[in-house]
C-alpha positions in Angstrom: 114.1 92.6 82.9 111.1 94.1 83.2 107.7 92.7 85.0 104.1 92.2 84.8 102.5 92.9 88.1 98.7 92.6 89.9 97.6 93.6 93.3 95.3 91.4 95.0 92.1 93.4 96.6 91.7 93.0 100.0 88.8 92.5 101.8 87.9 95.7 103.4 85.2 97.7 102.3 85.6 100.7 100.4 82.9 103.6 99.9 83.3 105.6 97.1 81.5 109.2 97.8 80.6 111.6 95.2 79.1 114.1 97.5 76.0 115.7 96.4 77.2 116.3 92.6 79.1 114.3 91.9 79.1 112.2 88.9 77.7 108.3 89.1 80.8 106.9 87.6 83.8 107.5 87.5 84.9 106.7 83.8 88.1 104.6 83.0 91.0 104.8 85.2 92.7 101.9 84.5 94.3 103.2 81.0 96.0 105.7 80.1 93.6 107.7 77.6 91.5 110.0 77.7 93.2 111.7 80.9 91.0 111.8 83.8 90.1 115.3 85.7 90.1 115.2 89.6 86.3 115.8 89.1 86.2 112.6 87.6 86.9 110.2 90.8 85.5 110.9 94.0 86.9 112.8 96.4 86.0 110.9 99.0 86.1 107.1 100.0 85.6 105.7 103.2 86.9 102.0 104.2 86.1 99.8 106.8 87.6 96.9 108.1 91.4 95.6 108.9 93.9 97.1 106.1 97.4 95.6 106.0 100.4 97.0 105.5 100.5 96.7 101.4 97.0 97.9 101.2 98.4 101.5 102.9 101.3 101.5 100.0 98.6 100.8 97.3 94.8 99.7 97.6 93.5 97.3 94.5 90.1 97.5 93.9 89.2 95.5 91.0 89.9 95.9 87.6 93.2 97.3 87.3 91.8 100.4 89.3 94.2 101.3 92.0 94.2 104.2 94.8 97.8 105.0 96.0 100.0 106.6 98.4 101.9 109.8 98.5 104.9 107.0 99.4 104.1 105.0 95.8 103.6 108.1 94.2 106.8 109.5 95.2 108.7 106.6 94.5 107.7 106.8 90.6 108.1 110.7 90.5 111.5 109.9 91.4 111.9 107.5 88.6 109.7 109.5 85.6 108.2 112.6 86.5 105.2 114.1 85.1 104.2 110.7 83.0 101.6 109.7 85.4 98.0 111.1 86.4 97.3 111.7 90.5 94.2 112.6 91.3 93.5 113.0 94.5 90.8 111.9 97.0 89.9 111.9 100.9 90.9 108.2 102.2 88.5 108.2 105.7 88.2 105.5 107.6 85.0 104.6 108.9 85.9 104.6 112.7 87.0 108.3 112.5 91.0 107.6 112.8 93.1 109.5 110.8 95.1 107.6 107.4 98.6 107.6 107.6 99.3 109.8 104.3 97.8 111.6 101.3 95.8 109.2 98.7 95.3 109.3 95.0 93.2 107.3 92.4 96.1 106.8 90.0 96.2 106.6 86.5 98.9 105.3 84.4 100.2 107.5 82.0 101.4 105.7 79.3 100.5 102.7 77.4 103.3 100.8 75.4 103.2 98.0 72.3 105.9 96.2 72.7 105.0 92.7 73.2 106.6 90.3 70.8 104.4 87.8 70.5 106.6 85.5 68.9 108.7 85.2 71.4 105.5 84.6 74.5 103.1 82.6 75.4 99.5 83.6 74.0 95.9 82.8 73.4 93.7 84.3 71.1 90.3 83.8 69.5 87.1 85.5 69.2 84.4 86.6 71.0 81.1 86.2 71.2 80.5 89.6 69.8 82.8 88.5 66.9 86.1 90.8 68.3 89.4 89.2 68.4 90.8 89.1 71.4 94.4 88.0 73.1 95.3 86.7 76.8 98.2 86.1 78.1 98.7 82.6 81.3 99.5 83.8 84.4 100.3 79.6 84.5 103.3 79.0 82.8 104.2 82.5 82.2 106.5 83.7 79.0 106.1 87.1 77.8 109.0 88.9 76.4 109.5 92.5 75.5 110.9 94.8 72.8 113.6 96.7 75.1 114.1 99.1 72.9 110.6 100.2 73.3 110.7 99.8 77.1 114.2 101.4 77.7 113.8 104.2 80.4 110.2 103.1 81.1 109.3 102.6 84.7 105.5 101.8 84.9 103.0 101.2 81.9 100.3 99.3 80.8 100.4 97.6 77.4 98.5 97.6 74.6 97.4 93.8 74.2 97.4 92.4 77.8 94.6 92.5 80.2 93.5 96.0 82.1 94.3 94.5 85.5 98.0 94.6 84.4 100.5 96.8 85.2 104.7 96.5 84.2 107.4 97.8 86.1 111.0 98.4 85.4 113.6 96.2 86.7 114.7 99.7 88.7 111.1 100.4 90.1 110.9 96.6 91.8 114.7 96.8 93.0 113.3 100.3 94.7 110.4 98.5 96.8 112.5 95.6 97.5 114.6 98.4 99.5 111.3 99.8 100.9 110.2 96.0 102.0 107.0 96.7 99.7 108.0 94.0 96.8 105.9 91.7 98.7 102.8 94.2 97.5 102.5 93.1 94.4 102.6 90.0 92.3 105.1 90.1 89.9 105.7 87.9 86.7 109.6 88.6 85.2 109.3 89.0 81.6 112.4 89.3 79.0 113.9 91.8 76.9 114.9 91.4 74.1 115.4 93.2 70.6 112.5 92.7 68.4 113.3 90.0 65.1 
């Protein structure tokens, strides 16, 4: 089984600081092409405010745009190294106390096709612009997989579902449910299944 997850953002505020040259945006972290450069994110964000427990494992802040810790980063090292991108920035908190552990912006490095569609539940239709586009309920949830595309995967985004998505591996949520960090995330189950 493999599952489509979200992380809520909290309300804590987060300064993103470029220093003096640094660039005004930060470009497209939340897929997987082109690669980001640690130039590209800031290297320093401040945050105010009361953060839970989750939010130190990994921070959401809004559109599929996540900063990590060196604990979630180490957890899918162990599972695929080198896929991913870690680029790393200063996590400061406003009152001057120290953060419990390295951060990084992360930036997943792979991005699979491999929903049937099928075999899920979809809506399409097109734009405004005139682009076709696809989404996928939350409400009622069916989205089932090729698993022969997603064998030995552990965390990717896919090619048709919304950027605020993420999927994990059965593995990678049976690893946080050991940690007590499942709770982090929302998670949807969706099936595998050969493709027709």
């Amino acid at each position: 089984m493999a599952w489509r997850v979200d992380v809520d953002s909290e309300e804590f505020s987060k300064k993103f600081d470029y220093g003096p040259k640094g660039p005004k945006m930060m470009g497209n972290i939340s897929v997987s092409d082109p690669r980001l450069s640690p130039d590209q994110v800031p290297p320093r964000v401040v945050i105010s405010g009361k953060v839970s427990k989750c939010a130190w494992f990994v921070m959401a802040f809004g559109g599929g745009r996540w900063i990590v810790s060196e604990r979630f980063k180490d957890v899918v090292e162990g599972l695929e190294p080198g896929i991913h991108n870690w680029l790393p920035t200063d996590l400061v908190l406003a009152n001057g106390d120290p953060t419990p552990e390295p951060y990084y912006f992360f930036q997943v490095g792979q991005t699979l096709d491999t929903v049937i569609f099928e075999r899920s539940s979809f809506n399409s239709g097109i734009s405004v612009t005139g682009e076709h586009y696809v989404t996928f309920p939350k409400l009622n949830h069916l989205m089932t997989l090729e698993k022969e595309k997603v064998a030995g995967k552990h965390l990717w985004k896919e090619k048709y579902v919304g950027y605020r998505d993420f999927f994990f591996s059965d593995e990678l949520v049976k690893t946080l449910t050991k940690l007590g960090l499942k709770k982090c995330f929302k998670l949807l189950d969706c099936r595998e299944e050969s493709a027709p």
